[in-house]
N, C-alpha and C positions, 0 to 999 in steps of 0.2 A: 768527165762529169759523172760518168758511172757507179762511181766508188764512193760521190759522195752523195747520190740517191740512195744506194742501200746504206748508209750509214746514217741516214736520217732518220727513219722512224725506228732505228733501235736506239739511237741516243735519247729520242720520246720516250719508247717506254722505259729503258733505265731512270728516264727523271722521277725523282721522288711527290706524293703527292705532297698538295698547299695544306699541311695540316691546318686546324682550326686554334685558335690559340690557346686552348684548355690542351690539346695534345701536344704542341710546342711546349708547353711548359712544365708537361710534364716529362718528356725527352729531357732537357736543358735540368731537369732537378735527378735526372737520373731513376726515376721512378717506372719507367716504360722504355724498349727499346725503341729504335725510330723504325727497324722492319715493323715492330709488332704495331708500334702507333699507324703504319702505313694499311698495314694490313686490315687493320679495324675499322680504321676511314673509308677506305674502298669497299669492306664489307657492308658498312652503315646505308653508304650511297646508293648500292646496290638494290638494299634490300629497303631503302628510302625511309631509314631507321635515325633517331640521333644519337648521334658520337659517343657521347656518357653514357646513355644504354647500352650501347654493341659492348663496350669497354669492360662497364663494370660484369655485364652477361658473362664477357667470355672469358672472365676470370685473372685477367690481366691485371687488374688493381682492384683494391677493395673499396666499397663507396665512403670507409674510413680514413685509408690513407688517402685516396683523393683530395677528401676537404680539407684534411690536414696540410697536402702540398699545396694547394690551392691557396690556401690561408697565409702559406707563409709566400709563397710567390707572388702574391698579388698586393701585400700588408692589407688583410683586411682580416677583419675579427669570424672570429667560428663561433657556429652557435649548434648545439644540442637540442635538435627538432622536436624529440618528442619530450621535453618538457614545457612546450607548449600547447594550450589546451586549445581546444578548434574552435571553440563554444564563445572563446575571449575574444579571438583575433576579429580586428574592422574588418569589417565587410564592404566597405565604400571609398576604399582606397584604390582598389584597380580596378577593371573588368574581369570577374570570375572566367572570360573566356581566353583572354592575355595570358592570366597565370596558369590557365591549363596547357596554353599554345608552347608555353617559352619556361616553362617547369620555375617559374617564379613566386615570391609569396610575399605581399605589403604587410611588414609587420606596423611602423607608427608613422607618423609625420612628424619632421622637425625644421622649423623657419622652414624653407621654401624648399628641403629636400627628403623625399621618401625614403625610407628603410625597407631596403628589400632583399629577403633572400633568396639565393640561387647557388646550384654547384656550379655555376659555370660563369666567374666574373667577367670573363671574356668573350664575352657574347655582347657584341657590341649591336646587333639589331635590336636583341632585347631591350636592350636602354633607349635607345633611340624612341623605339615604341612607345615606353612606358614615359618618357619626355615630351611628345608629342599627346597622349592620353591625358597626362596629368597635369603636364605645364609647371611640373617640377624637375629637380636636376635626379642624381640616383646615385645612393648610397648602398654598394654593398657590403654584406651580410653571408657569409659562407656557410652550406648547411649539407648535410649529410645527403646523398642523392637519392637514396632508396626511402630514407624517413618525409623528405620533403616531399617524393613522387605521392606516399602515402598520405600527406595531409591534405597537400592540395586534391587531392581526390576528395578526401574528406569534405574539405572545405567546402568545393564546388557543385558537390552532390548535391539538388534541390531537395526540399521538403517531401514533393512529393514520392520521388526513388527512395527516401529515406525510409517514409512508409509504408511502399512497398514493398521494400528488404526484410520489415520487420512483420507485415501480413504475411508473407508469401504467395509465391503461385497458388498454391496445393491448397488453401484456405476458402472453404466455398460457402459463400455467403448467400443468403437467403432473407432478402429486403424486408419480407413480408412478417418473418418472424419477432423482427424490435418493433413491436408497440406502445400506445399507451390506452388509459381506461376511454379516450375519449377522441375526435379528432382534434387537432392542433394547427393553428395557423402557421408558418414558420414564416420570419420575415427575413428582409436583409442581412446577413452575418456581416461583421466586418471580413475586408476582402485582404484575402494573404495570398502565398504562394501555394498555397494546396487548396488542390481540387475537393471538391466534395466528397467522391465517392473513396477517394484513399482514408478519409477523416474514419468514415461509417464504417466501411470494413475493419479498419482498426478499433472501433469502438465495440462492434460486435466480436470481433478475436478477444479481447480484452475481457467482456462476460463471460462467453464460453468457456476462456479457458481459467478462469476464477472459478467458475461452478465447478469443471474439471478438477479444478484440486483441492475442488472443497473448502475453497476458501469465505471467510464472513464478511470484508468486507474489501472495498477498492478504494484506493486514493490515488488523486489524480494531483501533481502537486507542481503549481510554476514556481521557477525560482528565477533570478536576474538573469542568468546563462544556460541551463539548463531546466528540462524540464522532466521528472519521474515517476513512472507508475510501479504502486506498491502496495502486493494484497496481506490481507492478515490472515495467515495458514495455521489454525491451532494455537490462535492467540499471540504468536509473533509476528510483527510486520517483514515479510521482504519485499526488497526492490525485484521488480522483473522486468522494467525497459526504461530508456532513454529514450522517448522522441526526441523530433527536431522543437525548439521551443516556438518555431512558429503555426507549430498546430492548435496553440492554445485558445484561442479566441473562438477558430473553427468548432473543435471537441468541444468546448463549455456550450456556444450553442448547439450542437444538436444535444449534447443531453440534457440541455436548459429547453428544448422544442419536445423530444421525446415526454417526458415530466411535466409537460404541462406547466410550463415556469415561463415569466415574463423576462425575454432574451434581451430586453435593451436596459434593463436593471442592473447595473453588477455594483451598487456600493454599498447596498445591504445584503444578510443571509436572506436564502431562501431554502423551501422543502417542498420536496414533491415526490411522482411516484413515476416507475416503469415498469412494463412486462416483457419478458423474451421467454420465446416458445423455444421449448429445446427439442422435445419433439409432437410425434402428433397429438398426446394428451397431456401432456408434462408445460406446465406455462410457471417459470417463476419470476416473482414480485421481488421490487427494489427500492428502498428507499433512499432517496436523492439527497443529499444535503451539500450546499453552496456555501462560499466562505469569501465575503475578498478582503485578500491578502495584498503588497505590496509589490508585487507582478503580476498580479492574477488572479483568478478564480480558483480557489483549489476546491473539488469536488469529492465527497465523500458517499462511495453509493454502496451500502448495506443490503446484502444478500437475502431475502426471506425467503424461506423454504418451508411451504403449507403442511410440508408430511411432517416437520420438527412435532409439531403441537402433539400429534396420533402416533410418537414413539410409546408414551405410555410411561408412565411413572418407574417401573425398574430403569428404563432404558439410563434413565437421567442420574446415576449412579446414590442414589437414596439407601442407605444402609436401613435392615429389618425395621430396629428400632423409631429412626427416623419417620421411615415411611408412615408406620402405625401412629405414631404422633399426631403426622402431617392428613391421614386419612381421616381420622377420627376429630379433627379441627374442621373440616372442610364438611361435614356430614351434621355437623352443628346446625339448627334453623337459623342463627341469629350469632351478631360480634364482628370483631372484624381482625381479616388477617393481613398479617404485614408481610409483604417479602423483599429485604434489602440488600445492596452489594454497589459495587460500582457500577459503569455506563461497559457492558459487553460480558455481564455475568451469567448472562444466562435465564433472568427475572422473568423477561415477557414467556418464554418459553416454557418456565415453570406452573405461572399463570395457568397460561393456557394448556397445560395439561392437565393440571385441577379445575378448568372450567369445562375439558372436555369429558371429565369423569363425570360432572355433575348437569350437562347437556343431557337431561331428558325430555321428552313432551308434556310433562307436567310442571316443567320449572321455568319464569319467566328470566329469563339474564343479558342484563344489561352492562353495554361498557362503554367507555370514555377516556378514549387514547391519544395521544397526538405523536404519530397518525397512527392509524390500525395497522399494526405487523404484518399477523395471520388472520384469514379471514376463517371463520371457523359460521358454518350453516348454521341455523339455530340459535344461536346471537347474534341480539341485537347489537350492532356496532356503531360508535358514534366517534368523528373525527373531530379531535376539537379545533376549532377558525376561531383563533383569538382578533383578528382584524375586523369579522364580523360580530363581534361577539359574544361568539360561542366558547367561554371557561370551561374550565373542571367544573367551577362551582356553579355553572347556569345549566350546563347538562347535568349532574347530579341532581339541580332542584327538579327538571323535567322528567329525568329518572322517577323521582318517589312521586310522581299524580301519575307513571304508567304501570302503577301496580304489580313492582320488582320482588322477584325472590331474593334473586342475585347480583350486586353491584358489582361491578369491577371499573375500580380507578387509575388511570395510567400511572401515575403519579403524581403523589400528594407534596405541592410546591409552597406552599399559603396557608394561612391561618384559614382562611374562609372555606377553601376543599376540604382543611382537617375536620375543622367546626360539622361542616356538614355529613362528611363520611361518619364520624362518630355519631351523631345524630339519628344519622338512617341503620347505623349499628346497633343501636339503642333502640330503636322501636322496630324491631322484627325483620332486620335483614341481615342479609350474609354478605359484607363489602370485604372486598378482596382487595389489595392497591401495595404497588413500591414506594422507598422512600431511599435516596440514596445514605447510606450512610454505612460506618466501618462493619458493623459485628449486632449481634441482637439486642447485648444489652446497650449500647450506648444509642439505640434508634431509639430508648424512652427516652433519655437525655431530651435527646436530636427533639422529639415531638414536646418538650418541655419547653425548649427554646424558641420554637413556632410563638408559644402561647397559647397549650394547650394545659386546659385544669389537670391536677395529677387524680382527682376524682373521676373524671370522662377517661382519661388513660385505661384506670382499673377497673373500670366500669364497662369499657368496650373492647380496649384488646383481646383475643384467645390466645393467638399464636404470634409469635414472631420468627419468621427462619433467615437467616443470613447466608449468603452462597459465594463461591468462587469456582472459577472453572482451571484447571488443571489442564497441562498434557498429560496423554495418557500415555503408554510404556508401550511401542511395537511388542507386541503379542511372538512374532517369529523372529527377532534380532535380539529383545532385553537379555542382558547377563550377570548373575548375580556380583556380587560388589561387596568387598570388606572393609567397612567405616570401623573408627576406632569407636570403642566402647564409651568415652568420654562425648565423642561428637553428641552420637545419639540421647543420651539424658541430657546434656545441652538441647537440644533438638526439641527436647518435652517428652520424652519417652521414661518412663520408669524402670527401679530396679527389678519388679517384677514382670515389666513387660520382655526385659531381655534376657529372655530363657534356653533361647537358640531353638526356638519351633520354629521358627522363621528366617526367612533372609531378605536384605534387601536386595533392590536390584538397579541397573544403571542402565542409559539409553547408550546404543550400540550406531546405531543408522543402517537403514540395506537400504535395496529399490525401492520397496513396499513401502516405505518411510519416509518422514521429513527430519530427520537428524537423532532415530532414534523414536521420536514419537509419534504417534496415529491416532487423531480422535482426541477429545477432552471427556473430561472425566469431573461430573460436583462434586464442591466439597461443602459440606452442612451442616449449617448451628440451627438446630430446629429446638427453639424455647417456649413450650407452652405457657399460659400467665396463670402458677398456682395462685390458691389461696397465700400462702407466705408471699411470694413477689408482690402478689394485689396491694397488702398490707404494708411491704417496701416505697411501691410507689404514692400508695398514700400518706406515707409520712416525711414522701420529697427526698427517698433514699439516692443516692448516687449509682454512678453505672456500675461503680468497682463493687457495691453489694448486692446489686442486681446478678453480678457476674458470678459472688461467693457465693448467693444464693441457688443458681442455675446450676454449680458444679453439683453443691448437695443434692440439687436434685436429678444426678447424672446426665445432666445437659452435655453434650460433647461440645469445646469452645470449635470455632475453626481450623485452628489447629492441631487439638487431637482427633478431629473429623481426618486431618490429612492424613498424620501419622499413622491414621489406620487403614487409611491407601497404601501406603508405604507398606504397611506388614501386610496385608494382602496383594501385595507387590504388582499394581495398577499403577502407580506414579512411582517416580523418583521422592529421594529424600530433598535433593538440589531445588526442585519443581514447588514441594512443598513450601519449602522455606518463602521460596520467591514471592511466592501469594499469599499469605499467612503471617501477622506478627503475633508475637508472643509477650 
């Protein structure tokens, strides 16, 4: 009996382990030896790890050829994980804790059986589970094991980790500093999977670090599967994050609470305002604007920054001639001046740097915005409430009985603000107002078409200046650039202007930089209304003689405003063109 005591438990341990069926089959396809499949089995067990992990770890098979042997051993179809998008996939097909347990992933439903992917078709608890859970049968689906680990991670990650990955630890928030002008009730939000305070700290990361890069404005934008925020840096939009799309409802309210905005509203726009303290004297102002869209609220919140105003007229890139124009229009008792471009040109900020030259203790000035940008001391500031209301044209009549030097119009939308800003131009004041439109000469057009008389036109206008705003050329990266001689007179440039005193130059990009450019730079059609133009518009002339007229009188159009960035090598020639037609 002896001999066949010790010869027992060595015949034990010679026996091979019970691989699992994924390493049976792949022995039998010849892909893994059976030492080495044994060996990885026992190490798994051990280290109370699964099988495909240890496997593909220790470099025994690739997570390629697995599903590929996989696929063909078992006749099921392979599929390429990462060309699908995490944002698509159902979400109420399994238990998110299933597919994390059993490295599984419900991609559809068909008649009474689920589509499921897994590296491991052989995993017959798996099915069982997922049979029991769903009350459906189980169709596999063979998927790469390191791409699937990584989805399902994806997949399963709640909203709120999601926004904590994207705040960070290291991100310190200071509750006190997001306010608004007033207190605010906040009511019920609709209820999602994120918590409040991941919402707020992401919403306050989000200003900061826009103000950090100098950016103008924030968009906050739902789409059906995804959701993305995207600031405007020097006049291009970029994208800088994906949340999860179920923060949306959360972020729209508190910014719709913050603003002073009515939070159970969302089928109309609305506008409003915010403050955040960045530090202990430094408070900048935001203007809120709401939109619904077809998933959402998409939010647009524009950056105002009170020191823009007190840069000062050089700052805002006004060439000598320009500027002496623009000073000696604004120093006039009476008339009125226009400043026109599109919606991000630069207008209010122009404005109010001519109202801050002409901010003395002996001048009364009045304005009517919707809403007030910058708050500037010593102006009277008036927000227009059209629901209440409060027009251009019902503040302007209140304007002229509080005995104004100086109007300023936000802008003029309607015959009945024109009517009357011209009016108050005509009897002894100085109205200042935007109008949007292309270029200087075509804003007489533009105020033609209102149904303004061409006699009130040349009777009240002084000035017209037209602006665009440019990137400017990093100062430490721009490098000079050789365009062919043909470009440039295409361009608008002349044959005496190319002499070779100058060069131009191209955006480069360093750290200090966003692609080559830092900062904007205007560019400026500043048209005073001679005698001859007066004479034009009173006989109902067109913009194209308005425009032959302005060149004779050395008016620069916008685009040889640019050109001459270009040869004082502040912008690109590419930058120019962009913003500029000719």
């Amino acid at each position: 009996m002896l001999p066949m005591a010790v010869a027992d438990p060595i015949s034990k341990a010679a026996a091979p382990a019970v691989l699992p069926g994924v390493g049976r089959a792949l022995v039998m396809a010849g892909k893994v030896s059976q030492q080495t499949a044994d060996d990885v089995f026992r190490k798994a067990k051990a280290a109370n790890r699964n099988f495909i992990t240890e496997l593909t770890e220790s470099g025994a098979i690739s997570a390629s050829d697995l599903a590929h042997t996989m696929s063909q051993a078992f006749s099921a179809p392979l599929l390429d994980v990462d060309a699908l998008d995490a944002q698509r996939l159902p979400g109420d097909l399994l238990d998110p804790k299933l597919s994390a347990t059993y490295r599984i992933l419900a991609l559809s439903k068909r008649g009474g059986r689920l589509i499921v992917v897994t590296a491991d078709p052989s995993d017959h608890e798996a099915a069982e589970k997922v049979k029991f859970a769903t009350q459906m049968g189980v169709e596999w689906v063979i998927g790469e094991f390191d791409k699937l680990s990584r989805l399902i991670e994806e997949t399963t990650k709640t909203a709120t980790q999601a926004m904590d990955s994207i705040v960070g630890g290291d991100f310190e928030f200071d509750e006190a500093s997001l306010g608004t002008d007033g207190a605010a009730e906040e009511t019920e939000a609709p209820q999602t999977d994120v918590e409040d305070a991941p919402v707020v700290k992401f919403l306050h990361k989000m200003l900061v670090d826009a103000f950090n890069m100098r950016a103008s404005d924030l968009h906050f934008e739902p789409y059906e599967h995804n959701y993305r925020v995207r600031y405007r840096v020097d006049g291009e939009l970029r994208e800088i994050v994906s949340p999860p799309v179920a923060i949306k409802e959360k972020l729209a309210s508190r910014i719709k609470v913050l603003s002073r905005l009515d939070i159970s509203e969302k089928r109309v726009p609305q506008d409003g305002r915010m403050k955040l303290k960045i530090g202990p004297d430094r408070v900048i102002d935001f203007r809120v604007s709401t939109l619904p869209t077809l998933f959402g609220e998409k939010i647009v919140i524009r950056i105002l920054d009170p020191s823009s105003a007190k840069l000062g007229i050089d700052a805002l890139g006004y060439e000598p001639i320009e500027k002496e124009r623009l000073l000696k229009a604004i120093e006039r008792p009476y008339g009125m001046i226009l400043v026109t471009g599109p919606t991000g040109s630069g207008k209010t900020v122009s404005l109010y740097t001519c109202l801050n030259l002409l901010n003395k203790p002996g001048v009364n000035i009045a304005t009517a915005e919707d809403p007030s940008e910058i708050n500037l001391p010593g102006v009277n500031q008036v927000n227009v409430n059209e629901k209440a209301g409060l027009t251009f044209a019902v503040a302007l009549k209140a304007f002229l009985r509080q005995d104004p030097d100086i109007i300023m119009v936000g802008e003029i939308r309607d015959l009945e603000t024109a009517d009357i800003s011209i009016k108050a131009a005509q009897t002894g004041h100085l109205v200042l107002s935007t109008l949007h439109t292309n270029d200087a000469p075509t804003t007489l057009t533009r105020m033609r078409n209102m149904g303004i008389a061409p006699f009130n036109i040349a009777s009240s206008v002084i000035l017209i200046t037209a602006q665009r705003l440019a990137r400017r050329l990093c100062a430490q990266c721009k490098a000079p650039v050789d365009i062919p001689r043909e470009t440039l007179m295409e361009a608008g440039f002349s044959e005496l202007e190319l002499d070779g005193s100058w060069t131009p130059y191209k955006p480069v990009g360093c750290s200090a930089c966003n692609n080559g450019y830092k900062g904007r730079v205007g560019i400026y059609e500043v048209m005073p209304i001679s005698e001859e133009l007066q004479r034009i518009i009173l006989a109902d002339g067109s913009a194209l003689e308005i425009a032959e007229q302005a060149r004779r009188e050395d008016v620069r159009s916008l685009r040889q405003s640019g050109l001459h960035k270009v040869k004082l090598g502040v912008t690109s020639l590419e930058e120019v063109l962009a913003c500029t037609n000719e």
